[in-house]
C-alpha positions as CSV (number, residue, x, y, z in Angstrom):
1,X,0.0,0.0,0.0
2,X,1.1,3.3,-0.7
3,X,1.9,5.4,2.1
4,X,-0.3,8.5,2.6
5,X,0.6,11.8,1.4
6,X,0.3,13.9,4.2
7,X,0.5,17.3,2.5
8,X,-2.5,16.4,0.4
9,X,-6.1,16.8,2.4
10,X,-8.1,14.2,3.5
11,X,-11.1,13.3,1.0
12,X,-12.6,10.7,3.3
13,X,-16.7,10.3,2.9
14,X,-17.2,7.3,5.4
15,X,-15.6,8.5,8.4
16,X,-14.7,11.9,10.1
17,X,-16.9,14.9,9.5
18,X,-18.5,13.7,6.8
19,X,-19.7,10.4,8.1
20,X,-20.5,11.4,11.4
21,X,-22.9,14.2,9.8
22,X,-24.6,11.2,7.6
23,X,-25.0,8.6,10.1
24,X,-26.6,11.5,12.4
25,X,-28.6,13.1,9.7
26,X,-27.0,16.6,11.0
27,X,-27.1,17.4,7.4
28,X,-30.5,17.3,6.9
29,X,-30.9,21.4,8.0
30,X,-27.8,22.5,5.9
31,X,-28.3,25.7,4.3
32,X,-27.1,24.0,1.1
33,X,-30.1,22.0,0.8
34,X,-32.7,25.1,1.4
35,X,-30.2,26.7,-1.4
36,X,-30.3,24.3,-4.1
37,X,-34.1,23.4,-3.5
38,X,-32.9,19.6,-2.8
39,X,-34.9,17.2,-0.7
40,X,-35.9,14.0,0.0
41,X,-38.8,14.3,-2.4
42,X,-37.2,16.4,-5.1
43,X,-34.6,14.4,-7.4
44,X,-33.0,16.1,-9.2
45,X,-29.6,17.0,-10.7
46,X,-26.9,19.1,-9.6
47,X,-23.7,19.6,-11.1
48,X,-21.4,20.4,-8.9
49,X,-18.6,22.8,-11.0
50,X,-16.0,22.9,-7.9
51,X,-15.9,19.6,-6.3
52,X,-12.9,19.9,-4.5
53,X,-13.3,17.9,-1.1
54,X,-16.9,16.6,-2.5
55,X,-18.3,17.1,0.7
56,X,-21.5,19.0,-0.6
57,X,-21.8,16.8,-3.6
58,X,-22.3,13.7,-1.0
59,X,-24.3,15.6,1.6
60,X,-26.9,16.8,-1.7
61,X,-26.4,12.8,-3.1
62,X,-27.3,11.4,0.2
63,X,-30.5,13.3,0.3
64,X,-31.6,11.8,-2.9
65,X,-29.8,14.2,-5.7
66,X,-28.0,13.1,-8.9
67,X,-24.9,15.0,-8.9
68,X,-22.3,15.5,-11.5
69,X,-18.6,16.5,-9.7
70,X,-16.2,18.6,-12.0
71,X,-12.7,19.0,-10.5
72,X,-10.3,20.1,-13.1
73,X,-7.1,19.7,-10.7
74,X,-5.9,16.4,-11.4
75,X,-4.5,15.7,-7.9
76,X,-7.6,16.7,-6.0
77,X,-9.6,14.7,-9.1
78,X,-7.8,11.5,-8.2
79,X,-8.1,11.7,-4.0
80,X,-11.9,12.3,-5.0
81,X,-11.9,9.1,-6.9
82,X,-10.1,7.1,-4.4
83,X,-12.7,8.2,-2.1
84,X,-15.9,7.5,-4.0
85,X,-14.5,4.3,-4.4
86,X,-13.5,3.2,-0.8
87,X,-17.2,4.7,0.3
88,X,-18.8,2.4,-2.5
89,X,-16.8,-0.7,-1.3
90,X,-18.0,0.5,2.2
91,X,-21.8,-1.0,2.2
92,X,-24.6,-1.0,-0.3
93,X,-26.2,2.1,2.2
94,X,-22.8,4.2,0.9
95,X,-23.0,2.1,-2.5
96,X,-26.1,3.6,-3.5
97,X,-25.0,7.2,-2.6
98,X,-21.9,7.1,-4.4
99,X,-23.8,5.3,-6.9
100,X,-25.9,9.1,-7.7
101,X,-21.9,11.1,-8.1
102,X,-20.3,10.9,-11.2
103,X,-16.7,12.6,-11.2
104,X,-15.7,14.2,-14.1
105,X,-12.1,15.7,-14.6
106,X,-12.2,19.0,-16.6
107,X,-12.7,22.9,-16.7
108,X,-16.1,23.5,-16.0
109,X,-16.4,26.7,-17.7
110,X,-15.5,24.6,-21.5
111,X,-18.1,21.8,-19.5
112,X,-20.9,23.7,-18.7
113,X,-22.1,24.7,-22.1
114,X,-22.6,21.0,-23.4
115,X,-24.7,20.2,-19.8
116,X,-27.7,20.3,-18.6
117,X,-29.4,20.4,-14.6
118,X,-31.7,21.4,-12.2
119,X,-29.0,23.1,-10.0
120,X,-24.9,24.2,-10.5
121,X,-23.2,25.2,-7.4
122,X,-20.4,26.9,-7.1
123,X,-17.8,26.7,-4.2
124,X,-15.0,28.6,-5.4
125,X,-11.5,28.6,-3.1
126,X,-13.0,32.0,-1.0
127,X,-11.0,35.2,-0.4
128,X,-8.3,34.3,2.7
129,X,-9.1,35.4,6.0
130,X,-7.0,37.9,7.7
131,X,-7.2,35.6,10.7
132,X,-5.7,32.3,9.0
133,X,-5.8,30.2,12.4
134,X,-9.7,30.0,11.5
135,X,-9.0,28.0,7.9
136,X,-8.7,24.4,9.0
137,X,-5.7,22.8,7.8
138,X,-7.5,20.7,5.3
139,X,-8.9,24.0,3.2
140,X,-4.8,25.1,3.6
141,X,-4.0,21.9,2.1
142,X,-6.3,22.2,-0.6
143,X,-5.4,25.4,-1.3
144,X,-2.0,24.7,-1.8
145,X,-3.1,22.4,-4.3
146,X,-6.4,24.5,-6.2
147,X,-4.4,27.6,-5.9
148,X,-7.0,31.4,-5.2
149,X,-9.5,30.2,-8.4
150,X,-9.0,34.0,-9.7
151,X,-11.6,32.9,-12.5
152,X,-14.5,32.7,-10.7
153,X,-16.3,35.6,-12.6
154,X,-15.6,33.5,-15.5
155,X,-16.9,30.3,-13.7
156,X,-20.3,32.2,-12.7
157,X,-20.9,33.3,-15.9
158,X,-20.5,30.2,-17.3
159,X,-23.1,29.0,-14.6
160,X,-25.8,31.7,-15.6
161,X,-25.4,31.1,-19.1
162,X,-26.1,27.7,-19.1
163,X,-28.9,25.3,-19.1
164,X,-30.2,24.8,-15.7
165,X,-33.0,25.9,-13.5
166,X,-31.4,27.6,-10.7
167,X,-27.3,28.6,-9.3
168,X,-25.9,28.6,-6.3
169,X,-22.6,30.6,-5.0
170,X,-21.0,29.9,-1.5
171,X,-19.3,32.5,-1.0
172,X,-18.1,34.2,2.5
173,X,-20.7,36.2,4.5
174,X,-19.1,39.3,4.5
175,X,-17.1,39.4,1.3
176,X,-18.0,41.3,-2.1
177,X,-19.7,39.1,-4.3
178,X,-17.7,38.2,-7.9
179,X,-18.9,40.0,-10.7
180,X,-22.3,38.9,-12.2
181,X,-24.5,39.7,-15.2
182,X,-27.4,39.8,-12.5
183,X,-28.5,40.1,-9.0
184,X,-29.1,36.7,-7.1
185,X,-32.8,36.3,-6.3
186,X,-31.9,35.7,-2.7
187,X,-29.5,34.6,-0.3
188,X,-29.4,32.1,2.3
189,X,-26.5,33.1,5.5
190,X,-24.8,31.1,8.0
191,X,-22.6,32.1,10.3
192,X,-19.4,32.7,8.2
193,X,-21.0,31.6,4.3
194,X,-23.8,32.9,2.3
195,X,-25.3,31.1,-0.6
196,X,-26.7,33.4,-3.2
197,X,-29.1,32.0,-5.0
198,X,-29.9,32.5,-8.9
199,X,-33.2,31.2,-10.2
200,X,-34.8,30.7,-13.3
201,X,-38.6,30.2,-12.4
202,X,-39.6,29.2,-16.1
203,X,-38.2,25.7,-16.1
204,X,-40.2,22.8,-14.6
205,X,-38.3,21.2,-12.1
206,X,-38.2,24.6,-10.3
207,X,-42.2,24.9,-10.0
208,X,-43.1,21.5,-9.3
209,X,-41.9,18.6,-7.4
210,X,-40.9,15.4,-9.0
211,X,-42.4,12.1,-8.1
C-alpha cells in the first residue's frame, strides 16, 4: 500500500466529519439544501462545477440528488476518486450514494455549455481570511493544491449562461460578491458563508416537485 501523502487533504466520505454528519442526519438542515431546493422528495440533478473535497456533492447525493462533480485539478480529481470508491466498497447504504456522483475531470467553464441540470453550485477557493488560524488545515491543504481560483467571474458566468433551473454561490458572508451579469434572487446566510441563489422560475423542475 502506498503510504499517505500527508500534505495532500483528506477526501474521506465514510468516516470523520463527513460520516459522522450522515450517520446523524446533521445534514438534513444545511443551508445547502434550502439553497439548491434539494430534498428528499425532489430528485434532481446538480452539477457540482467545484468539487474539491466533495463534501456537498455527498451531503446533496445522500439526500436523494444526482450530482455530477467537475474537478479540473488532477490531484484533488484522483483523491476524490479514491474516495468514491472506498465509500462504494464500504456497504450498499454508501454504495447507493456514491452510486448518484459521477466525477468528471475537466474545466467546467468549457463543461458547462454542453450540460444540462436542475441546480450548478459553485464553491469557489474563497477570499483568505486575515485571521488564518480560522481555515482548518485541510482547506490550507487544498489550497495549496487549487491555488486562489481567480476565475470565478468566468466560472459564474459560465453558470448563468447555461442550461439549468437555478445557481448557487457559497461564498463568504461578508465578502463582495464576484462580478455577475445579475442580482441573485436571494440569499441564504450562516454564520461565516452565504449562498446566493440565482433562479430561473420558467423551467419545470423549479415549479413543481418530482415524483
Amino acid at each position: 500500500m502506498a503510504e499517505t501523502d500527508r500534505t495532500a487533504p483528506a477526501v474521506d466520505f465514510v468516516g470523520g466529519a463527513v460520516g459522522y454528519r450522515f450517520r446523524s442526519q446533521a445534514g438534513r438542515s444545511h443551508a445547502l439544501l434550502k439553497a439548491t431546493g434539494v430534498s428528499p422528495t425532489r430528485s434532481l440533478h446538480v452539477i457540482d462545477a467545484t468539487a474539491g473535497l466533495g463534501r456537498d456533492a455527498f451531503l446533496l447525493a445522500s439526500m436523494g440528488a444526482t450530482v455530477t462533480l467537475i474537478e479540473r485539478v488532477p490531484e484533488v480529481h484522483a483523491l476524490l476518486s479514491d474516495a468514491l470508491e472506498a465509500a462504494r466498497n464500504e456497504s450498499d447504504e454508501f454504495a447507493a450514494i456514491i452510486g448518484r456522483m459521477t466525477l468528471l475531470h475537466g474545466d467546467a467553464r468549457a463543461l458547462l455549455p454542453t450540460m444540462q441540470a436542475d441546480v450548478i453550485t459553485i464553491d469557489p477557493m474563497h477570499p483568505p481570511r486575515t485571521k488564518t488560524a480560522l481555515v482548518k488545515q485541510e482547506m490550507r491543504l487544498l489550497r495549496d493544491l487549487v491555488g486562489t481560483d481567480p476565475d470565478v467571474g468566468d466560472l459564474l458566468a459560465a453558470a448563468l449562461s447555461a442550461d439549468c433551473g437555478r445557481v448557487v454561490l457559497k461564498w463568504p458572508l461578508r465578502a463582495a460578491s464576484p462580478q455577475a451579469s445579475r442580482k441573485p434572487s436571494h440569499q441564504i446566510a450562516g454564520k461565516t458563508v452565504r449562498y446566493d441563489v440565482f433562479r430561473r422560475p420558467q423551467r419545470p423542475t423549479e415549479s413543481s416537485p418530482r415524483a
